[in-house]
N, C-alpha and C positions, 0 to 999 in steps of 0.2 A: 504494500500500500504506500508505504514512504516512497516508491522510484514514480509510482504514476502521479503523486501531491506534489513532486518534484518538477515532474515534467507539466505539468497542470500549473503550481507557480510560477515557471518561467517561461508560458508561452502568456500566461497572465501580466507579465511585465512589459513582454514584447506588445500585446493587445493594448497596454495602459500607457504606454512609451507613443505608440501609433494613434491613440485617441487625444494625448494631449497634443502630441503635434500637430495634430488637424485643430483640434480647438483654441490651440496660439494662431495659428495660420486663419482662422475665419477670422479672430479676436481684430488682430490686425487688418485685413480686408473689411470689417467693421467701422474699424479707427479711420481708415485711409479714404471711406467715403464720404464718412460722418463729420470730418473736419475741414470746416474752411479755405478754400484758399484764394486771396489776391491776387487776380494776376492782372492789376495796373502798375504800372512804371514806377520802378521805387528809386528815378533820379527823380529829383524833384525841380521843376526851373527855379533860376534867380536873377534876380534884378542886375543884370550885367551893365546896363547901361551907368546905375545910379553907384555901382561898384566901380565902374573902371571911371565916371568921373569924378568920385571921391578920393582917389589913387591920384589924380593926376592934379587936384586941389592939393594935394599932401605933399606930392614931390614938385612938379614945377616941371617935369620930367619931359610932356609930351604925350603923353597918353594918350592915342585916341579910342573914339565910341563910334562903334560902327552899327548898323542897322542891318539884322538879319534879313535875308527872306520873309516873304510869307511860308507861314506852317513852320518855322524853323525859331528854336528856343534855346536858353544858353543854360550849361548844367555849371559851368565851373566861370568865375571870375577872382582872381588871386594877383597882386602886387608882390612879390618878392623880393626883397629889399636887402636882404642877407643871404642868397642861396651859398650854398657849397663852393660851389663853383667861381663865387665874388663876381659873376653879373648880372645887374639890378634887371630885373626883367616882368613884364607884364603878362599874364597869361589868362584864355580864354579857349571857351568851348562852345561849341555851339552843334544842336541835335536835329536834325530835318525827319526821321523817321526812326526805323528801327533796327534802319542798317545803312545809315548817313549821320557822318559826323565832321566838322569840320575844327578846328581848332588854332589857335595862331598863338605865339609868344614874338612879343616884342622887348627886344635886349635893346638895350641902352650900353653904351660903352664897352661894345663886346671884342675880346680881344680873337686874334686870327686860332687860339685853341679851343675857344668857345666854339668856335666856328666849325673848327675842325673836328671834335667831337660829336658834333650834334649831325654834322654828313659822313659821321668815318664810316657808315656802313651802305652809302649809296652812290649812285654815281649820275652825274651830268647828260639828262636827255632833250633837253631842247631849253626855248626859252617863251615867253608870254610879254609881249608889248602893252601897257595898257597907256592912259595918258602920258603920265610923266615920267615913268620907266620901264626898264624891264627887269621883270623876274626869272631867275633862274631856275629851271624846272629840273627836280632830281627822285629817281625812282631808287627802290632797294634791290641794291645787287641780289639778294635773296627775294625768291616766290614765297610768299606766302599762301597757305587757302585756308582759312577767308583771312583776306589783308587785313595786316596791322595797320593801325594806327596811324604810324609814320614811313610806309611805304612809299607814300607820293607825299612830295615835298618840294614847295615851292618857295625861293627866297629871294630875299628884296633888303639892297645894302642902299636906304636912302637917305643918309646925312653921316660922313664923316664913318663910325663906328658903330653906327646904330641899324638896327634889321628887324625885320618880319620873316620868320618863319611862318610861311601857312601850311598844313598836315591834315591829313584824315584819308576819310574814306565815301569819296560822295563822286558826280559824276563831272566831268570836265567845265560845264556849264555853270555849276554851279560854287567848282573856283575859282572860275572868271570872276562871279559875280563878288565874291568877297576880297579876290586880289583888287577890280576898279573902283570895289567902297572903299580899300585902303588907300588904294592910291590917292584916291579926293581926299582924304584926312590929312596925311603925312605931306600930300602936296601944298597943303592950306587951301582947297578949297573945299567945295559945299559937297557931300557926298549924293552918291545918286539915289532916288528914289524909285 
């Protein structure tokens, strides 16, 4: 009698072993329907305009405010005033969709390692004429899929030491439009609408 209570306990463990795991497994498929989820955008915009003219009230710097697109919002607006790197730089972002982003930092006093850092890993493919100058246009010696960030890379040396990096990931048209509102900034005149 003790080998069959034997064998009877331990196909009983195996049976108690297979019922919790089905009952943790529904437990969870339970959980997983029955809770909430958000799926709105958890970058939030911000006031980039009254950000980057408060920055340029503060330094004296230069700073322009440029005017996005339509449907197009800014996630990041930042003065940096002590980076790492020891050049004063302005930076911004800006969001058209959910797979368009556009972004610019402007350096102040930026010296040629600045410079070279910020392109060591791209190289020179053409240029973009707008008004009052032109931009040099630089892709990433590396493919990415889906393109980073700073694969396509536009820059603009217009006073002395000072630049615009423009970066992202949006379509050709749509850097035109943010390289000719800079250009109308930094040229001193009236940006376009």
């Amino acid at each position: 009698m003790s080998d069959s209570a034997a064998r009877h306990r331990a196909r009983q463990t195996v049976i108690n072993l297979v019922l919790a795991l089905g009952a943790s497994i529904g437990l969870l498929v339970v959980l997983v329907l029955i809770v909430p989820r958000d799926d709105s955008n958890r970058i939030k915009p911000i006031d980039y305009a009254s950000i980057s003219q408060e920055a340029q009230a503060d330094t004296k710097l230069g700073i322009f405010t440029i005017t996005p697109p339509e449907n197009w919002w800014s996630n990041n607006a930042v003065f940096n005033e002590t980076p790492a790197d020891t050049v004063k730089n302005f930076t911004a972002g800006f969001v058209g969709s959910d797979t368009k982003y556009i972004g610019y930092t402007q350096a102040f006093d930026a010296n040629p390692t600045w410079l070279a850092l910020n392109l060591s890993t791209m190289t020179i493919t053409g240029e973009l004429k707008t008004n009052h100058y032109t931009w040099q246009i630089y892709k990433s010696i590396e493919a990415h899929n889906p393109p980073k960030t700073k694969d396509y890379m536009m820059v603009l040396n217009y006073k002395d030491q000072n630049y615009v990096l423009l970066y992202g990931v949006a379509d050709t048209t749509e850097f035109e439009y943010f390289a000719k509102a800079i250009d109308k900034k930094v040229s001193g005149g009236t940006e376009i609408e």
